[in-house]
C-alpha positions as CSV (number, residue, x, y, z in Angstrom):
1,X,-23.3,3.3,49.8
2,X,-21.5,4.7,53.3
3,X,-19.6,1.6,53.3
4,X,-15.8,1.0,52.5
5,X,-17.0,-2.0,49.4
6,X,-16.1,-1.0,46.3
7,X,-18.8,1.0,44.5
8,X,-19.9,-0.7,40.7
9,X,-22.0,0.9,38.2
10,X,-23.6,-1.5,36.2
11,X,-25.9,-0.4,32.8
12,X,-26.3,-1.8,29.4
13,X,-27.6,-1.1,26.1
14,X,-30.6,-4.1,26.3
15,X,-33.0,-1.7,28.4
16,X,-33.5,-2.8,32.5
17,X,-35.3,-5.5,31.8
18,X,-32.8,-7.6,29.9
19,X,-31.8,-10.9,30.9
20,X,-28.2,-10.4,30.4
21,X,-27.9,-7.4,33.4
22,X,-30.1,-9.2,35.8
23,X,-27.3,-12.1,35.1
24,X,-24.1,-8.9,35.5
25,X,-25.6,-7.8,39.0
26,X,-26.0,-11.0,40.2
27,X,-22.2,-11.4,40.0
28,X,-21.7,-8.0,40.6
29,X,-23.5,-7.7,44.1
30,X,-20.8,-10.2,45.7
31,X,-17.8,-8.2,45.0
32,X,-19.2,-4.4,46.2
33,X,-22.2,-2.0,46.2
34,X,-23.8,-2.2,43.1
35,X,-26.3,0.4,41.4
36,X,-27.9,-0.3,38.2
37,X,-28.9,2.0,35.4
38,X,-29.9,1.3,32.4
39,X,-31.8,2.4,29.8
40,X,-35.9,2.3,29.9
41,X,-35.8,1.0,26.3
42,X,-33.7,-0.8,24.5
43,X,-30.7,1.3,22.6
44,X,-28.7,-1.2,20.8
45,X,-26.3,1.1,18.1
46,X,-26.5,3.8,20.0
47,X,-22.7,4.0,20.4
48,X,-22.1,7.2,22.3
49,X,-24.8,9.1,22.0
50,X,-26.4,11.7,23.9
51,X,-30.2,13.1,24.2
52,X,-29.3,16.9,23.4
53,X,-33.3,17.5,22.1
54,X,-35.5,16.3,24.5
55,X,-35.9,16.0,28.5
56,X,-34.3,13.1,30.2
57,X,-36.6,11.0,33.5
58,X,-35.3,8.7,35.7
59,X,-37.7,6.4,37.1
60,X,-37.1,3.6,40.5
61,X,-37.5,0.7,39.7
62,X,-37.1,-1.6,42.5
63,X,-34.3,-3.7,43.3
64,X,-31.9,-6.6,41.6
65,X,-30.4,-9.0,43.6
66,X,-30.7,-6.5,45.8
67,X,-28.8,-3.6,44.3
68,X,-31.3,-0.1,43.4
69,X,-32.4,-0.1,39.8
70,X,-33.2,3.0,38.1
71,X,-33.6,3.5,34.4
72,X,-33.5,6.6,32.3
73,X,-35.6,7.5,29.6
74,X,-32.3,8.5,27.1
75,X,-29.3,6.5,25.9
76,X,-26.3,4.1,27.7
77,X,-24.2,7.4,27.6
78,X,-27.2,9.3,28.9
79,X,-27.7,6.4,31.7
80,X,-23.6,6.9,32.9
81,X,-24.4,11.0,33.0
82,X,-27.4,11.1,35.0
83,X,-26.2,8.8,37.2
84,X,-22.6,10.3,38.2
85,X,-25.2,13.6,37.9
86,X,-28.1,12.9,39.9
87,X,-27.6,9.3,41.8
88,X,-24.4,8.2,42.8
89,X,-23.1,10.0,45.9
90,X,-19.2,9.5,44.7
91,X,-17.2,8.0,41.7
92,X,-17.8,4.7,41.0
93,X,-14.7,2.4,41.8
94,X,-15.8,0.3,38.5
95,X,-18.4,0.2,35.5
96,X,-19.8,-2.6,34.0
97,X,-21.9,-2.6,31.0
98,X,-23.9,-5.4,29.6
99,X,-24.4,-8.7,29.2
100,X,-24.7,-7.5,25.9
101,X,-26.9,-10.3,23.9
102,X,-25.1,-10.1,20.7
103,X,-22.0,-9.4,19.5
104,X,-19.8,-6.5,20.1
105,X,-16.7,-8.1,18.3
106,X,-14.4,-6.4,15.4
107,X,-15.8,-3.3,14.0
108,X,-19.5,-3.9,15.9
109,X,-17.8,-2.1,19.2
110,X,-17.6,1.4,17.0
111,X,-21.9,1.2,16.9
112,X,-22.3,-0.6,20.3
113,X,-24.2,1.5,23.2
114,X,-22.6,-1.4,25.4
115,X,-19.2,-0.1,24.6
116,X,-20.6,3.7,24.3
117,X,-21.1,3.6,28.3
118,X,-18.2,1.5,28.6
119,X,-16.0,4.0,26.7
120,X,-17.6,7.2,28.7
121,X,-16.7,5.7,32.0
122,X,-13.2,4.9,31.1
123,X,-13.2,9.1,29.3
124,X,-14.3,10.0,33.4
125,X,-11.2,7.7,34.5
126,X,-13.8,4.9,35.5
127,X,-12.1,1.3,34.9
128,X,-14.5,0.2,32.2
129,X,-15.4,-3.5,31.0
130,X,-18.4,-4.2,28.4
131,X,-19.4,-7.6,28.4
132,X,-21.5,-9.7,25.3
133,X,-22.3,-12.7,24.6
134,X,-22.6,-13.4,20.6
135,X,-26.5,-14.9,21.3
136,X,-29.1,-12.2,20.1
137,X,-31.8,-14.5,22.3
138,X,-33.8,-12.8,25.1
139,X,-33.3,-15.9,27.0
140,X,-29.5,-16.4,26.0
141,X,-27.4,-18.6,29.0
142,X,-25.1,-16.3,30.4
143,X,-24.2,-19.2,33.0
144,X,-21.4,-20.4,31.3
145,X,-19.5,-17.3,31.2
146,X,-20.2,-16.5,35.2
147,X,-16.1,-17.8,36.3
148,X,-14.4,-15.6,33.2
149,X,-16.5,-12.4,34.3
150,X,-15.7,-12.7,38.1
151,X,-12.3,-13.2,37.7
152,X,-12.0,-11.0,34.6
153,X,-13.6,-8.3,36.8
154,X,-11.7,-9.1,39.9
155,X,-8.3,-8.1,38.3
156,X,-9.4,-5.3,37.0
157,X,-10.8,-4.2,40.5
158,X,-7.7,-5.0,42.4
159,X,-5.3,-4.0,39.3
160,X,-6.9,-1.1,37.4
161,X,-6.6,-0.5,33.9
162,X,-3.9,1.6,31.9
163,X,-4.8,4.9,31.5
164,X,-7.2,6.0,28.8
165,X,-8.2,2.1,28.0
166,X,-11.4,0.3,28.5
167,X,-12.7,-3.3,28.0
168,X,-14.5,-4.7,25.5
169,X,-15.1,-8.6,26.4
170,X,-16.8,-11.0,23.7
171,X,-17.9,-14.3,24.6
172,X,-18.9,-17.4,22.4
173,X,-22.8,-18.4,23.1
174,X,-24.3,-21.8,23.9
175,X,-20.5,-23.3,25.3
176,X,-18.4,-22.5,28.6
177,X,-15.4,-21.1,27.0
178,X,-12.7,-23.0,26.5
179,X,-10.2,-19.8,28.0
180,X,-9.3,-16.0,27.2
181,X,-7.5,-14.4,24.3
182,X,-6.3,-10.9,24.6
183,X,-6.2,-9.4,21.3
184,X,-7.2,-6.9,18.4
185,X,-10.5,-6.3,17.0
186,X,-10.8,-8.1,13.5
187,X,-11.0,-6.0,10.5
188,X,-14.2,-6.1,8.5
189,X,-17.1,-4.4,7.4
190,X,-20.9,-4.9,7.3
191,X,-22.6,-5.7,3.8
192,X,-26.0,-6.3,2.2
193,X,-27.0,-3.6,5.0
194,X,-30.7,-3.1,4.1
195,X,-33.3,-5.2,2.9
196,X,-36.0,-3.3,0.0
197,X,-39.6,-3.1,0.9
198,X,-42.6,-1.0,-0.4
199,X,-45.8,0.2,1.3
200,X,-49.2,-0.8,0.4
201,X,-48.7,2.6,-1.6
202,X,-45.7,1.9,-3.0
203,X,-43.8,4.4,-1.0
204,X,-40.2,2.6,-0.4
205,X,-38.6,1.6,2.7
206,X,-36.0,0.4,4.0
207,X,-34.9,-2.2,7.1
208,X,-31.5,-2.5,8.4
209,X,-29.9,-6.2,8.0
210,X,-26.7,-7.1,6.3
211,X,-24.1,-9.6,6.9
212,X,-20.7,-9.1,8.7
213,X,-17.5,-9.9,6.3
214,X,-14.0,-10.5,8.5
215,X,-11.6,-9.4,6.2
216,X,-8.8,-12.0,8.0
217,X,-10.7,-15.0,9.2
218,X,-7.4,-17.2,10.0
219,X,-5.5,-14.4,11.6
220,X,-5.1,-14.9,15.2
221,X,-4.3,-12.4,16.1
222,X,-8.4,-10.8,16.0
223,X,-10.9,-11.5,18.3
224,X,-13.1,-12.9,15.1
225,X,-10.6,-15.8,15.1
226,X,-10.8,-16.9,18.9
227,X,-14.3,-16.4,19.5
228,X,-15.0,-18.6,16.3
229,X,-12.8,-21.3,18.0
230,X,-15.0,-21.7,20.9
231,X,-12.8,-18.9,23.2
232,X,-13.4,-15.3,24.8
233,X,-12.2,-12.5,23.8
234,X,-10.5,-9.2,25.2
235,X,-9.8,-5.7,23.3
236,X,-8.1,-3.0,24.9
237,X,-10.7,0.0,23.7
238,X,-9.3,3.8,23.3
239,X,-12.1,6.3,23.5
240,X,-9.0,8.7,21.9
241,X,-9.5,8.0,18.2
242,X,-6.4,10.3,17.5
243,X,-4.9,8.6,14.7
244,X,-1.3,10.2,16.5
245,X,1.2,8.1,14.4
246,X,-0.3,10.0,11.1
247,X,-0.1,13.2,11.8
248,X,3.0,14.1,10.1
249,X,2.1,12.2,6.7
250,X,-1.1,14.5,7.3
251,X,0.8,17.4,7.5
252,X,2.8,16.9,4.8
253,X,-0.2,16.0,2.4
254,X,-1.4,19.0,3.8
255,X,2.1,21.2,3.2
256,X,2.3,21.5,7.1
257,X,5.1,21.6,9.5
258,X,4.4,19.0,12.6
């Protein structure tokens, strides 16, 4: 890490073993120095959380493509902590999160521990991409998406991102894509969410499931649209939720001066 390369932080939210971040580092390693971190388990819908309750470990674990792998016992948010903390020797130049397997399109990136890490390195001024693929298999073929990710990530290296905005990148599963679409998330919601079950005892439980309604499936202006038409997609993500434009219909609700 003494050398002039560009330094990339690579983590995900599919533990260090997943498929889809052996896949990121391999494209990774041949534009800079690459260190992985991930977590030890997988912490999909983790979003941005932290382990506030409980001691964190980082363990070695070998090398990828020949980049150091370490994993943390703890979240993706934990994972980009500890390691501007207690591994890296400077900033990172870049941080890449993912291959996701599954989609983080529409309002999935508000749960996603992909586009938690993603959004914490673009809150310490890190240029930020999360990357998915909407296949949920362990063996999903990230092949196909290998072009759009280097040169997606080679422009970001060489051009940076606007201030305050990360990446959240979505890609259709068993096609190569047929381009890139930068646009909105689609708005929707999640229904059916849990399945009923009982215990041997009778004791109710409950598992989470559910089915994702887009509320505009022909606008195309969404990323639901594009990815359902066989394309990629790109969503400018703000980590600021600061809903600025309504703060003076708040304050007058609230009979306050802005």
């Amino acid at each position: 890490m003494e050398s002039k390369r560009p330094l990339i932080l690579i983590t995900n939210d599919d533990g260090f073993r997943a498929r889809g971040l052996h896949h990121l580092t391999s494209l990774a390693v041949t534009l800079g120095d690459v260190v992985v971190v991930a977590p030890d388990t997988p912490q999909s819908a983790k979003s941005s959380a932290l382990t506030p309750n409980a001691p964190l470990e980082i363990k070695t674990r070998g090398e990828m493509e020949g980049a150091p792998v370490y994993s943390v016992t703890g979240t993706p948010v934990d994972c980009v902590k500890l390691a501007m903390h207690a591994i890296l020797d400077r900033k990172p130049d870049l941080l890449l999160s993912g291959i996701n397997h599954g989609s983080n399109a529409a309002v999935n990136n508000i749960y996603s521990g992909t586009m938690g890490a993603a959004m914490e390195g673009c809150i310490l001024g890190i240029s930020s991409i999360g990357y998915s693929i909407l296949d949920h298999s362990p063996m999903a073929d990230f092949e196909p998406l290998s072009t759009f990710i280097l040169d997606i990530t080679r422009r970001v290296m060489a051009g940076g991102l606007p201030s305050g905005i990360c990446l959240n990148v979505n890609f259709p599963a068993h096609c190569t894509p047929l381009g890139l679409k930068v646009v909105r998330a689609a708005k929707g919601n999640w229904t059916e969410e849990y399945a009923d079950y009982a215990t041997p005892h009778g004791t109710p439980f409950y598992w989470l499931t559910g089915k994702f309604h887009n509320d505009e499936p022909d606008n195309p202006d969404t990323d639901e649209y594009w990815l359902a038409r066989g394309y990629g997609s790109v969503v400018p993500i703000r980590p600021d939720q600061t809903a600025a434009d309504r703060i003076a219909a708040v304050a007058e609700i609230l009979g306050q001066k802005s």
